[in-house]
PDB file as gemmi writes it, atoms N, CA and C in Angstrom:
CRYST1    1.000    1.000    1.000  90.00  90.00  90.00 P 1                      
ATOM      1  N   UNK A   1      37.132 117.687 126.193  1.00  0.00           N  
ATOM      2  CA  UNK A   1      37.292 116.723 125.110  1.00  0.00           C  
ATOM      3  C   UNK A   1      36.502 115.474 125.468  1.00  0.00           C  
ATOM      4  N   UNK A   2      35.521 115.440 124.840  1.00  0.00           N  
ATOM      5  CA  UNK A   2      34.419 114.122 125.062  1.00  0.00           C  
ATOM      6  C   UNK A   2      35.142 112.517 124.203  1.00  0.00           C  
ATOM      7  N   UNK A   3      35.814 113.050 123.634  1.00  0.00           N  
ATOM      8  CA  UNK A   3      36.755 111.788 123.337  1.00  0.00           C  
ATOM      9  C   UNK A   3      37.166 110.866 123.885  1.00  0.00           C  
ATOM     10  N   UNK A   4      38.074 111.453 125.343  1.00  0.00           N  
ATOM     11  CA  UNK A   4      38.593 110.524 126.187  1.00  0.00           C  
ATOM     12  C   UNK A   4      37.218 109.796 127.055  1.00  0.00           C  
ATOM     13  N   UNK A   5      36.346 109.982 127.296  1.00  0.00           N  
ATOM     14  CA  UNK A   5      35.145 110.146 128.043  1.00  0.00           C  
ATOM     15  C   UNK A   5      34.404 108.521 127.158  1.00  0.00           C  
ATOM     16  N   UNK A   6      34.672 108.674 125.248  1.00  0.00           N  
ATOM     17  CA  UNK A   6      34.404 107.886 124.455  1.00  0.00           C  
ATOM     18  C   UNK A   6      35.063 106.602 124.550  1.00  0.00           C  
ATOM     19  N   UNK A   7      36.639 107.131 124.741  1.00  0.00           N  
ATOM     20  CA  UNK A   7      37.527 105.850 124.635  1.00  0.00           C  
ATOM     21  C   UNK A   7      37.657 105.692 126.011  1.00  0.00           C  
ATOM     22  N   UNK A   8      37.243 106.150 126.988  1.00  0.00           N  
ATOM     23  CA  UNK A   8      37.105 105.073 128.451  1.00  0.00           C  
ATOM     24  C   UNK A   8      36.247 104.368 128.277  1.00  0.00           C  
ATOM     25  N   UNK A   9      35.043 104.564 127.329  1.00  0.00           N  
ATOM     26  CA  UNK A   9      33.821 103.926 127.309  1.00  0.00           C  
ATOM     27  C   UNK A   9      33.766 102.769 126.506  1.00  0.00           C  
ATOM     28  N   UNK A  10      34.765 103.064 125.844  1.00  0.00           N  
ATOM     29  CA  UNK A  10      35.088 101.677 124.622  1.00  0.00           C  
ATOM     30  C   UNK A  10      36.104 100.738 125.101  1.00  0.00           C  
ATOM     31  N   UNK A  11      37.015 100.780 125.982  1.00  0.00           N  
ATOM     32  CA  UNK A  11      37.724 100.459 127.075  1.00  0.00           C  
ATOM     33  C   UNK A  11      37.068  99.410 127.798  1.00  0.00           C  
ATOM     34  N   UNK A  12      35.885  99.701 128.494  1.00  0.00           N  
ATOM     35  CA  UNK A  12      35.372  99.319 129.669  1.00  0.00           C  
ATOM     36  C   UNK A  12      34.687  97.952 128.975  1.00  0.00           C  
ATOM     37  N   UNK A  13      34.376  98.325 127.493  1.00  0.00           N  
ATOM     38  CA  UNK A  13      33.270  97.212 127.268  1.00  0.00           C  
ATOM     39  C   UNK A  13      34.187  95.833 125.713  1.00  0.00           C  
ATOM     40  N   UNK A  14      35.508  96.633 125.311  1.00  0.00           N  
ATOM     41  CA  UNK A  14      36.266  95.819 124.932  1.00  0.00           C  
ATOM     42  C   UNK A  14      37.299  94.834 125.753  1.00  0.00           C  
ATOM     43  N   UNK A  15      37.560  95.698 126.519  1.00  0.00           N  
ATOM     44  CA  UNK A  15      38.532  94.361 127.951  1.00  0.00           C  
ATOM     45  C   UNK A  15      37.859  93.167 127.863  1.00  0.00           C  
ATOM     46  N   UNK A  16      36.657  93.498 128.963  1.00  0.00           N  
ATOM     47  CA  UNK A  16      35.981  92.291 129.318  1.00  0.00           C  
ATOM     48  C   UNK A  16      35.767  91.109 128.291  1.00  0.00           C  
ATOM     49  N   UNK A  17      35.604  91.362 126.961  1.00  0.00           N  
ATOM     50  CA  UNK A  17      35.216  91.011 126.001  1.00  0.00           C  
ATOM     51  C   UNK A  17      36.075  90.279 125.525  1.00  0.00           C  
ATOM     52  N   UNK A  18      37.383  90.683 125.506  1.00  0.00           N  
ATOM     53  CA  UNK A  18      38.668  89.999 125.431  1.00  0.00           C  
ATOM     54  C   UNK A  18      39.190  89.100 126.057  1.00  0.00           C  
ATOM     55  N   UNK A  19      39.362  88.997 127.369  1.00  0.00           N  
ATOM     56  CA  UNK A  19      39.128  88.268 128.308  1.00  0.00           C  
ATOM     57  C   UNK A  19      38.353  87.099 128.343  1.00  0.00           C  
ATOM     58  N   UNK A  20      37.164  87.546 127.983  1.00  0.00           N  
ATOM     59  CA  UNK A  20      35.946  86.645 128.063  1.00  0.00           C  
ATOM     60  C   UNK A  20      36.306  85.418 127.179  1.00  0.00           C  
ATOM     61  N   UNK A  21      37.288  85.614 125.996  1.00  0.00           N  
ATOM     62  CA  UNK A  21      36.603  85.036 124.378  1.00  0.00           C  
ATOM     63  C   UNK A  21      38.057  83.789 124.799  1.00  0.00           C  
ATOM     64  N   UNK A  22      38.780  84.226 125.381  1.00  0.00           N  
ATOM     65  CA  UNK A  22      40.337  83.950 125.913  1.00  0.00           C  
ATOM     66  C   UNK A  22      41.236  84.787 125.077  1.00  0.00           C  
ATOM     67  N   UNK A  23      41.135  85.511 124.507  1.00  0.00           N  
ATOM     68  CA  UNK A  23      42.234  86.225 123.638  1.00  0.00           C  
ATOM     69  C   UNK A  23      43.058  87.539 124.554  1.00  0.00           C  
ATOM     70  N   UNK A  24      44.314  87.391 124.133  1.00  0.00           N  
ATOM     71  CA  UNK A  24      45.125  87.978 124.867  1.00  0.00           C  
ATOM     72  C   UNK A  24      45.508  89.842 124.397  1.00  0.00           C  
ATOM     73  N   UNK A  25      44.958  90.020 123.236  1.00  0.00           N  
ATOM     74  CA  UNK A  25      45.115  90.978 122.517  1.00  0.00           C  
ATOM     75  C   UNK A  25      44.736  91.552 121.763  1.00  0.00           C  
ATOM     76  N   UNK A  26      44.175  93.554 121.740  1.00  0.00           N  
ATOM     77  CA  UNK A  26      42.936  93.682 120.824  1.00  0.00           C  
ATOM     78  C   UNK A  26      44.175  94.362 119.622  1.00  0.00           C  
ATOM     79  N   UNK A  27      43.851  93.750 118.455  1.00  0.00           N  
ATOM     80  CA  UNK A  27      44.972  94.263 117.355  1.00  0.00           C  
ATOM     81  C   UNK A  27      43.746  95.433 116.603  1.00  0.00           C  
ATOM     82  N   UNK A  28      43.075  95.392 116.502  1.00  0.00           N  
ATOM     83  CA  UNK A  28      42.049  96.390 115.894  1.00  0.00           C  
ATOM     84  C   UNK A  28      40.838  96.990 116.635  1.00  0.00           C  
ATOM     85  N   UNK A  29      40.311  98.322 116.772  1.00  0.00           N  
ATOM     86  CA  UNK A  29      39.260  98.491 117.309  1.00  0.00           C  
ATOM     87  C   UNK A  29      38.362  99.549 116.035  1.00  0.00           C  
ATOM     88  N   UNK A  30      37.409  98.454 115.215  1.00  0.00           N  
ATOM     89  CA  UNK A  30      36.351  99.057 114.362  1.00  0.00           C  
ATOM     90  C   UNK A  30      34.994  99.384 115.161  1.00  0.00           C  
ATOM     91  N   UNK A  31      35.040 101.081 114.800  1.00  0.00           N  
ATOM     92  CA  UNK A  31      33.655 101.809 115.209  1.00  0.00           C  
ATOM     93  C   UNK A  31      32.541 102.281 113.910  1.00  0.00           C  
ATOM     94  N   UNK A  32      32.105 102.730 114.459  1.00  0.00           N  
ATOM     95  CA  UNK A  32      31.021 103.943 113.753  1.00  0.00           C  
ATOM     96  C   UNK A  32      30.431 104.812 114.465  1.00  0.00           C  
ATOM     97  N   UNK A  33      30.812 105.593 114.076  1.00  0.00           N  
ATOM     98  CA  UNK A  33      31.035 107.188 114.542  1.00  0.00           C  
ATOM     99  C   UNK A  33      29.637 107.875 113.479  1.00  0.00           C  
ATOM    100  N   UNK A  34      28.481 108.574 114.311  1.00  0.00           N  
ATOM    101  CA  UNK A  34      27.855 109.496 113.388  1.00  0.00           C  
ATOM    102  C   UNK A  34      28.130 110.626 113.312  1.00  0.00           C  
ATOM    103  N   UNK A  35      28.281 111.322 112.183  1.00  0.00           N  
ATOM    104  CA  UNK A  35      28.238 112.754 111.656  1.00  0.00           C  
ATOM    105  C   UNK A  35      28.256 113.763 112.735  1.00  0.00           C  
ATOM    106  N   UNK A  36      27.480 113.643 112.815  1.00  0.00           N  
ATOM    107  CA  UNK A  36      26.585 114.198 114.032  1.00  0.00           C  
ATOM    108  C   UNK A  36      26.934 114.160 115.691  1.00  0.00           C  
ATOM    109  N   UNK A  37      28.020 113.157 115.563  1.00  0.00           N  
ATOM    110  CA  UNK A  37      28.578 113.153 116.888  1.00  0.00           C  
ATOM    111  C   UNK A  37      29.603 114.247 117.761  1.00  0.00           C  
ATOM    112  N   UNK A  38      30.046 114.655 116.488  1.00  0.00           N  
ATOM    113  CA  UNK A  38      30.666 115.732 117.163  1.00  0.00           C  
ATOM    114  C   UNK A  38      32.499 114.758 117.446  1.00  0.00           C  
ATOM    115  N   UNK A  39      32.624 113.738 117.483  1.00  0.00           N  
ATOM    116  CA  UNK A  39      33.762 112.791 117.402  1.00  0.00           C  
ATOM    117  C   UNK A  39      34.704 113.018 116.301  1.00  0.00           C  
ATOM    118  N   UNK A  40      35.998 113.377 117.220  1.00  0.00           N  
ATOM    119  CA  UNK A  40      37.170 113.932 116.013  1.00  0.00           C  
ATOM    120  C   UNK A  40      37.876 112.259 116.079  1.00  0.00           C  
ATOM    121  N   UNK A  41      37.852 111.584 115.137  1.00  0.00           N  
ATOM    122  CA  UNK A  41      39.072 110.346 115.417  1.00  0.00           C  
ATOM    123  C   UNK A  41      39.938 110.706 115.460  1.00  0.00           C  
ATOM    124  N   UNK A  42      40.803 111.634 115.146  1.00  0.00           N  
ATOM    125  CA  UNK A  42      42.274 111.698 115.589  1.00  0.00           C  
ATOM    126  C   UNK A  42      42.297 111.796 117.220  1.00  0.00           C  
ATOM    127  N   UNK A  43      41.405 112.250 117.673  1.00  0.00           N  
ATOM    128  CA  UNK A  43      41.253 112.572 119.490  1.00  0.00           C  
ATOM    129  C   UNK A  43      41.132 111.758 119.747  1.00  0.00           C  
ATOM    130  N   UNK A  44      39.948 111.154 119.563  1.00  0.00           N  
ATOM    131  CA  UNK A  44      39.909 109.600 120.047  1.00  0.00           C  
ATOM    132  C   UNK A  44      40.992 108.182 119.831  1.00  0.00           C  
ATOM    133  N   UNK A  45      41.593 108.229 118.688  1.00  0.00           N  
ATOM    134  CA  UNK A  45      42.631 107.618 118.683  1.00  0.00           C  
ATOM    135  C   UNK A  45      43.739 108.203 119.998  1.00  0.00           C  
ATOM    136  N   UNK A  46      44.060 109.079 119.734  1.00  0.00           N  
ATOM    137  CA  UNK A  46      45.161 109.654 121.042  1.00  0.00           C  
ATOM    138  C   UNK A  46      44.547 109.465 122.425  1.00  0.00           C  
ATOM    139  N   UNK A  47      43.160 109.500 122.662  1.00  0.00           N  
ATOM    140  CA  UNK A  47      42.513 109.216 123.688  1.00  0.00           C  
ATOM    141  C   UNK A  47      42.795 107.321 124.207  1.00  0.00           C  
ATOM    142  N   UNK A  48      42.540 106.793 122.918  1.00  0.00           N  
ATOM    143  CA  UNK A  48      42.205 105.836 123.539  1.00  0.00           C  
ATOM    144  C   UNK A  48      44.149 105.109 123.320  1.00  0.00           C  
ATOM    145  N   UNK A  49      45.074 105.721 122.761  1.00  0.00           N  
ATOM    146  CA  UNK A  49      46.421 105.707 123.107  1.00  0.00           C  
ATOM    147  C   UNK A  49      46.922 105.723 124.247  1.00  0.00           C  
ATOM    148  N   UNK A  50      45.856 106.512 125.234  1.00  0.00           N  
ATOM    149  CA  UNK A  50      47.084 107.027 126.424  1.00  0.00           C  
ATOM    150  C   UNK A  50      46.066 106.060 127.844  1.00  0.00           C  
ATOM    151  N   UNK A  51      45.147 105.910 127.149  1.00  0.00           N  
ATOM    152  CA  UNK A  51      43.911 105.151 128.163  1.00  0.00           C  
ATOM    153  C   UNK A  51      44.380 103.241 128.459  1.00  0.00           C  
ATOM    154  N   UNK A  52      44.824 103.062 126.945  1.00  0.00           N  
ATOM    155  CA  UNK A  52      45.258 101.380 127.127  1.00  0.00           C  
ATOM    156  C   UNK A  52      46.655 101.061 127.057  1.00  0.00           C  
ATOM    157  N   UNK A  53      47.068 102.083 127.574  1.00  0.00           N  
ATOM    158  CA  UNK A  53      48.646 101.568 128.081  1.00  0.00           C  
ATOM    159  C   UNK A  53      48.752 100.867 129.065  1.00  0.00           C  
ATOM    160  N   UNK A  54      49.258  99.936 129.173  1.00  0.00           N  
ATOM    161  CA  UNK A  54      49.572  98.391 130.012  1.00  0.00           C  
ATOM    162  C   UNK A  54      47.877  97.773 129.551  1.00  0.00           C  
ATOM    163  N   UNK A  55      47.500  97.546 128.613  1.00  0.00           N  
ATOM    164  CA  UNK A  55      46.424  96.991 129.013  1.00  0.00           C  
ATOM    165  C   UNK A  55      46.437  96.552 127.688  1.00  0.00           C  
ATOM    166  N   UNK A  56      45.484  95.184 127.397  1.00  0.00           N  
ATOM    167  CA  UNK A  56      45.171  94.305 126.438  1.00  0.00           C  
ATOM    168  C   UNK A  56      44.974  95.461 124.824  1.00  0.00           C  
ATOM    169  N   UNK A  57      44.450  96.334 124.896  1.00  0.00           N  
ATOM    170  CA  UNK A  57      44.357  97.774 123.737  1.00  0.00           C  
ATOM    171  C   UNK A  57      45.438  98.517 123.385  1.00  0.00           C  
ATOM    172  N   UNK A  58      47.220  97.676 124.785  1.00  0.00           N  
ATOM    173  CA  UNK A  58      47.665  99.143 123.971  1.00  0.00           C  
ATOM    174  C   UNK A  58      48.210  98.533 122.593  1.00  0.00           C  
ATOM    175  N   UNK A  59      48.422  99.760 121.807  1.00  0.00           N  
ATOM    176  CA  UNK A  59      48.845  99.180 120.171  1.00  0.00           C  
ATOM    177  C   UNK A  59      47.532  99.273 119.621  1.00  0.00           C  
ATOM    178  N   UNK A  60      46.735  99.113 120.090  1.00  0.00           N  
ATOM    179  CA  UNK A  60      45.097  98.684 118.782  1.00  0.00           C  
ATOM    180  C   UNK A  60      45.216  99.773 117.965  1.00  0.00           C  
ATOM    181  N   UNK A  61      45.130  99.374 116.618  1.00  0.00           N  
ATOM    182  CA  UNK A  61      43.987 100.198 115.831  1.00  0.00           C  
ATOM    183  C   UNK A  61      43.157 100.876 115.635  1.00  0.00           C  
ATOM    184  N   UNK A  62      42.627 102.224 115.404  1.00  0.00           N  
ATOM    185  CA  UNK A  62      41.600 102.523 115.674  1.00  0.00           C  
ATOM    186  C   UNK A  62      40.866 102.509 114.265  1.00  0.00           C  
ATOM    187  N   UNK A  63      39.979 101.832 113.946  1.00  0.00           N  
ATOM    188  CA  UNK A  63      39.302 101.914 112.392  1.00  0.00           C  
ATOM    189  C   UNK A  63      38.117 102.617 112.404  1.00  0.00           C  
ATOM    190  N   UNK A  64      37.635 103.769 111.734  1.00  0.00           N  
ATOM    191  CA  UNK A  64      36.392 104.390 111.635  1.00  0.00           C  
ATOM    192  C   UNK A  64      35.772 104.724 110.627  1.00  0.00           C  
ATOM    193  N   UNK A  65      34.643 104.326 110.909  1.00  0.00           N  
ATOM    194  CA  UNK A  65      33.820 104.534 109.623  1.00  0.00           C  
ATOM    195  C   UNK A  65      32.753 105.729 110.250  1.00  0.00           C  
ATOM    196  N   UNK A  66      31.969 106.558 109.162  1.00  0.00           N  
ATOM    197  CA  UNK A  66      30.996 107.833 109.646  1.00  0.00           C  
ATOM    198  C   UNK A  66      29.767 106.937 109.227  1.00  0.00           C  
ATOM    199  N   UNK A  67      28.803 107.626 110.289  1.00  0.00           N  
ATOM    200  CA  UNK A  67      27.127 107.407 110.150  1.00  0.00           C  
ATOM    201  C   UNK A  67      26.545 107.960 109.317  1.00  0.00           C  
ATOM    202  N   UNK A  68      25.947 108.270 108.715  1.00  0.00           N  
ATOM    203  CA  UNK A  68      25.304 109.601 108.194  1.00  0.00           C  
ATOM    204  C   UNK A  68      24.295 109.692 108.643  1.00  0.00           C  
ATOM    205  N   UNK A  69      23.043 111.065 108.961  1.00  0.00           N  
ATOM    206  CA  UNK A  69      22.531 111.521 110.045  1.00  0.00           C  
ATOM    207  C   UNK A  69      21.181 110.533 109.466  1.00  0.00           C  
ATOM    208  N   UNK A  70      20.238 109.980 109.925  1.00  0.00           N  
ATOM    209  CA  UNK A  70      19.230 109.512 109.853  1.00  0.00           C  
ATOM    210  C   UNK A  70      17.679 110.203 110.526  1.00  0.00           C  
ATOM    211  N   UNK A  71      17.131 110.407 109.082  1.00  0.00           N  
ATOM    212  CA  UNK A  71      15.602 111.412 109.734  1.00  0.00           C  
ATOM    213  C   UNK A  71      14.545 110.668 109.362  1.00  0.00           C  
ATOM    214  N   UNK A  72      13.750 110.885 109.564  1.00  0.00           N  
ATOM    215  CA  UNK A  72      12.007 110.424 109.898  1.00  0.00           C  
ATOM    216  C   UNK A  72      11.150 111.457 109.387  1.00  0.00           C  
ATOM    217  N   UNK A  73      11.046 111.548 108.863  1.00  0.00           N  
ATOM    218  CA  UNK A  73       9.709 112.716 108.550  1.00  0.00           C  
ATOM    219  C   UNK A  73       8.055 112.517 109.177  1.00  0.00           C  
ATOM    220  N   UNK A  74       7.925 113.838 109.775  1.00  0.00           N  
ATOM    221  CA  UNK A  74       6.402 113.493 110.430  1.00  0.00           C  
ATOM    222  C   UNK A  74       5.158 113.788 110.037  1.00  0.00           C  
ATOM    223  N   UNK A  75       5.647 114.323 108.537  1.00  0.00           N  
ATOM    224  CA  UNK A  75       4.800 114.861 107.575  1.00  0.00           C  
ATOM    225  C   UNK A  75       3.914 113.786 107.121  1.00  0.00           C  
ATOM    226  N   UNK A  76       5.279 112.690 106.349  1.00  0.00           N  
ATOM    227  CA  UNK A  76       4.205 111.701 105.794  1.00  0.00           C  
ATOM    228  C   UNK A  76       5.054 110.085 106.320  1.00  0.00           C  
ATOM    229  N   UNK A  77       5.922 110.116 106.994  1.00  0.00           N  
ATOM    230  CA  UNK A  77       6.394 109.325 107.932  1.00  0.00           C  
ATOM    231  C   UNK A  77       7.659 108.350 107.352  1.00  0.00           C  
ATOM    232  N   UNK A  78       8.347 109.038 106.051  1.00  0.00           N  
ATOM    233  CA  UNK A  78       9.320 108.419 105.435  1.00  0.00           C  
ATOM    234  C   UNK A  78      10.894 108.659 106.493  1.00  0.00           C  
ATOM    235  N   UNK A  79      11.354 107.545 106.176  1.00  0.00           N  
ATOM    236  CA  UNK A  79      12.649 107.355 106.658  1.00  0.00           C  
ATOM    237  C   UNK A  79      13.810 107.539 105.894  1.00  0.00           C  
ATOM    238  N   UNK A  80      14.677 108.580 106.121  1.00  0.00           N  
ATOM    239  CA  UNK A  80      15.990 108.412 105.138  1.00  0.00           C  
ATOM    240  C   UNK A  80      16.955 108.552 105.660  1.00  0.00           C  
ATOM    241  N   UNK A  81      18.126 108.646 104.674  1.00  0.00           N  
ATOM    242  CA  UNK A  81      19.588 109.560 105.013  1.00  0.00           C  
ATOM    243  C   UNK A  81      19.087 110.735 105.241  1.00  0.00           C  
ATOM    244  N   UNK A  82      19.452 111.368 105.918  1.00  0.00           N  
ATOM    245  CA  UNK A  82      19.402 113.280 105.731  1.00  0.00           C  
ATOM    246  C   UNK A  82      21.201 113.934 105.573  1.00  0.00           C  
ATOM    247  N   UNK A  83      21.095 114.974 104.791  1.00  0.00           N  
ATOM    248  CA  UNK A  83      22.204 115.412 103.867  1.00  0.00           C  
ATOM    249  C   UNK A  83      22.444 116.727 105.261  1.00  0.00           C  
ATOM    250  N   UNK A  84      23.974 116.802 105.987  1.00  0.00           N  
ATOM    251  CA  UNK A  84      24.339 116.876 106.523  1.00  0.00           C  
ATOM    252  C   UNK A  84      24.116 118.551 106.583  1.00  0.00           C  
ATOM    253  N   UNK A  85      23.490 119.355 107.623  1.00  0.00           N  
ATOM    254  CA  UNK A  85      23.089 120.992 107.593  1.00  0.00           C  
ATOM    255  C   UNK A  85      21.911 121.068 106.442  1.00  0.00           C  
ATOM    256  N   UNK A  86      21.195 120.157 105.773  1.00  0.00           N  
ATOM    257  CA  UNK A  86      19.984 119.989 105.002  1.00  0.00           C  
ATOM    258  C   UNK A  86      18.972 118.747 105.184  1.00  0.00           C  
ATOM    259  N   UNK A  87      18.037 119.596 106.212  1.00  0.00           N  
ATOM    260  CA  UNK A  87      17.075 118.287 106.544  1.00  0.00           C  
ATOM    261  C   UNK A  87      15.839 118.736 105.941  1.00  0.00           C  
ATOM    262  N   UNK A  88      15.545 117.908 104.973  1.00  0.00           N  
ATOM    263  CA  UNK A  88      14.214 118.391 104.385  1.00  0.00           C  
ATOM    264  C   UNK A  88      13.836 116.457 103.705  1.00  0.00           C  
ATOM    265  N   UNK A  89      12.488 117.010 104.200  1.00  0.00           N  
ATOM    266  CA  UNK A  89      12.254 115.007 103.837  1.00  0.00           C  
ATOM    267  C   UNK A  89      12.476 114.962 102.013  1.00  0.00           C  
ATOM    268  N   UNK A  90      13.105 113.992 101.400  1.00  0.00           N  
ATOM    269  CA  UNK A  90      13.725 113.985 100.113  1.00  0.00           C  
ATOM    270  C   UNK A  90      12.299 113.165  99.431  1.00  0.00           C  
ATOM    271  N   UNK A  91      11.463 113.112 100.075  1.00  0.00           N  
ATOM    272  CA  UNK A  91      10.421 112.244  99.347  1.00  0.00           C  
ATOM    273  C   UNK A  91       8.950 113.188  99.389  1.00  0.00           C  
ATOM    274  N   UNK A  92       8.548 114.121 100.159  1.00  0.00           N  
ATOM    275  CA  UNK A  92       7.952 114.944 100.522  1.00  0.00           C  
ATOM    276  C   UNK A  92       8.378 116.568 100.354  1.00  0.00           C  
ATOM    277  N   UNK A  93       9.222 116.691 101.076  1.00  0.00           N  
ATOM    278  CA  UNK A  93       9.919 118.344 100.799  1.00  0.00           C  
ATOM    279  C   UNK A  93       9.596 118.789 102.197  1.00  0.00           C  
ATOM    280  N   UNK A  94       9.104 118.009 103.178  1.00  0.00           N  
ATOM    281  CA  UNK A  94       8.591 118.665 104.302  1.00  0.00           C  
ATOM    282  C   UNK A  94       9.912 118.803 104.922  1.00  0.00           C  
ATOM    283  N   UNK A  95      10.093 120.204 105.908  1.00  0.00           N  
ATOM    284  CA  UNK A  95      11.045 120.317 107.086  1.00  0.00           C  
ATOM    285  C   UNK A  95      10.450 119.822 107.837  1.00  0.00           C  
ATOM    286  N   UNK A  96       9.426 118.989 108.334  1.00  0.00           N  
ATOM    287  CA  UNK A  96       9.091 118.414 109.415  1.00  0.00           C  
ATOM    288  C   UNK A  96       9.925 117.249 110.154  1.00  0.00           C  
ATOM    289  N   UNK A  97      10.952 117.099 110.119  1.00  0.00           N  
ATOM    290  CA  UNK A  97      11.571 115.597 110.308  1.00  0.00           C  
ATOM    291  C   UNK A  97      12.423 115.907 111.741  1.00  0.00           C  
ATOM    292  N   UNK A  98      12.254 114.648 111.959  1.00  0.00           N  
ATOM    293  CA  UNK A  98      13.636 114.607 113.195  1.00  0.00           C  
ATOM    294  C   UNK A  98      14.496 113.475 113.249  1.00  0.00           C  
ATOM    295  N   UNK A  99      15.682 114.021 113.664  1.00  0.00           N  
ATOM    296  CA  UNK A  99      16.798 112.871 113.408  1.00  0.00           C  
ATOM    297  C   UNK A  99      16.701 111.627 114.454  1.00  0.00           C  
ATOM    298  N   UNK A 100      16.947 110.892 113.721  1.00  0.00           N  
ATOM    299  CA  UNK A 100      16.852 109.740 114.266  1.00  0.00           C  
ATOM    300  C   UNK A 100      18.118 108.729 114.636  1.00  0.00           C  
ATOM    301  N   UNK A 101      19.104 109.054 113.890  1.00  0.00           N  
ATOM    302  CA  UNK A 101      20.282 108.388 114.014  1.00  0.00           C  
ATOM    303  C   UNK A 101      21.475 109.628 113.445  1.00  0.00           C  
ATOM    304  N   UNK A 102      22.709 108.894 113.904  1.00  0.00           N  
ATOM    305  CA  UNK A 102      23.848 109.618 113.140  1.00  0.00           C  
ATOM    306  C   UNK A 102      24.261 110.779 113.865  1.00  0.00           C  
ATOM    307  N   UNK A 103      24.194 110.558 115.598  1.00  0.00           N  
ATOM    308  CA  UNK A 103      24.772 111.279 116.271  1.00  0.00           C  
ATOM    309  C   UNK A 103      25.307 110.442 117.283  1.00  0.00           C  
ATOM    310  N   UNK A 104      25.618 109.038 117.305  1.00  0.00           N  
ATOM    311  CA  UNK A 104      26.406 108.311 118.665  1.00  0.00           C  
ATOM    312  C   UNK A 104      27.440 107.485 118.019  1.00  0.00           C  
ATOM    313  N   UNK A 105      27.815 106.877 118.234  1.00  0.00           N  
ATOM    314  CA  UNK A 105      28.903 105.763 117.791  1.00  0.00           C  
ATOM    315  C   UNK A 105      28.562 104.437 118.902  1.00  0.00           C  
ATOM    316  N   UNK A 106      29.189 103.266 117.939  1.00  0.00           N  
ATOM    317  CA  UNK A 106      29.238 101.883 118.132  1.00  0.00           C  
ATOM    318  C   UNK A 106      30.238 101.647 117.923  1.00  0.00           C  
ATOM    319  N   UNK A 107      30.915 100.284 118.723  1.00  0.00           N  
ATOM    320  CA  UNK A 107      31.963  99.022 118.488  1.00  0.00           C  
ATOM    321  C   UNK A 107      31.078  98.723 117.717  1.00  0.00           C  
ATOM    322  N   UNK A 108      32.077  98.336 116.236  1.00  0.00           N  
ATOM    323  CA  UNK A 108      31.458  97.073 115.005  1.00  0.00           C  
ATOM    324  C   UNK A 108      31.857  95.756 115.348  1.00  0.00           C  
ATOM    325  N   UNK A 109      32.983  96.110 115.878  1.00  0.00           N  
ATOM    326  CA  UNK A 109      34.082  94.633 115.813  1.00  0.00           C  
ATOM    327  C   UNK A 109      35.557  94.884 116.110  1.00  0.00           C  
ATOM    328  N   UNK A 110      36.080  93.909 117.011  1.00  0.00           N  
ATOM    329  CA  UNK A 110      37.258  94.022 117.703  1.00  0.00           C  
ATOM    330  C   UNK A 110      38.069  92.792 116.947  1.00  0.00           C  
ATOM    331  N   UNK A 111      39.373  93.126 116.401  1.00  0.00           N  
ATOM    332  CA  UNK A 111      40.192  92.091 115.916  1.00  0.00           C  
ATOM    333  C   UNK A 111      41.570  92.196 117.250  1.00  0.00           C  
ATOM    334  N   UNK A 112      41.132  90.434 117.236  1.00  0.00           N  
ATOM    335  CA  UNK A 112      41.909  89.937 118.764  1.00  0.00           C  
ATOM    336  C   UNK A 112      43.034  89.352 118.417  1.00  0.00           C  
ATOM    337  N   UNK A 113      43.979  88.883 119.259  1.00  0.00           N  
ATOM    338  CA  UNK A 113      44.698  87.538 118.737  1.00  0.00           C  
ATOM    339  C   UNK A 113      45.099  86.623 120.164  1.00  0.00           C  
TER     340      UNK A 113                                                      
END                                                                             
């Protein structure tokens, strides 16, 4: 489960952050998650449940929003959304493309108090 692996990783770089700002408490943790990541939020929520116990996260929120996959075409070099198991450049028709986004996740924003 690459989840827990996610929410140690979101862990490591929300603490400090908290700390840093003086706030004693993360009441929300907003991501973005791509398509493409392979990221179940219900796992990751339970992941990052059992990860910030005694710690400034436990209780947070987990808020998620999806990426959608982002391609490039090398045909004629357009950039789009690409439609999820259908990559074909939408401006061209070429299968030439490669993804470019919409397989990692980000912190958007941490609500503290």
């Amino acid at each position: 489960m690459h989840e827990m692996a996610i929410a140690e990783q979101i862990l490591r770089t929300a603490l400090p952050l908290v700390r840093e700002h003086g706030a004693e408490k993360i009441l929300e943790i907003r991501i973005s998650i791509g398509v493409l990541s392979g990221v179940v939020p219900s796992y990751l929520e339970h992941a990052l449940t059992e990860l910030s116990r005694g710690t400034a996260a436990q209780g947070a929120r987990l808020v998620a929003s999806y990426v959608p996959p982002q391609i490039r075409c090398d045909a004629c070099g357009a950039h789009s959304e690409g439609k999820r198991g259908l990559y074909v450049c939408p401006v061209c028709g070429s299968e030439k493309i490669r993804i470019t986004g919409g397989s990692g996740y980000k912190i958007d924003d941490l609500l503290v108090e």
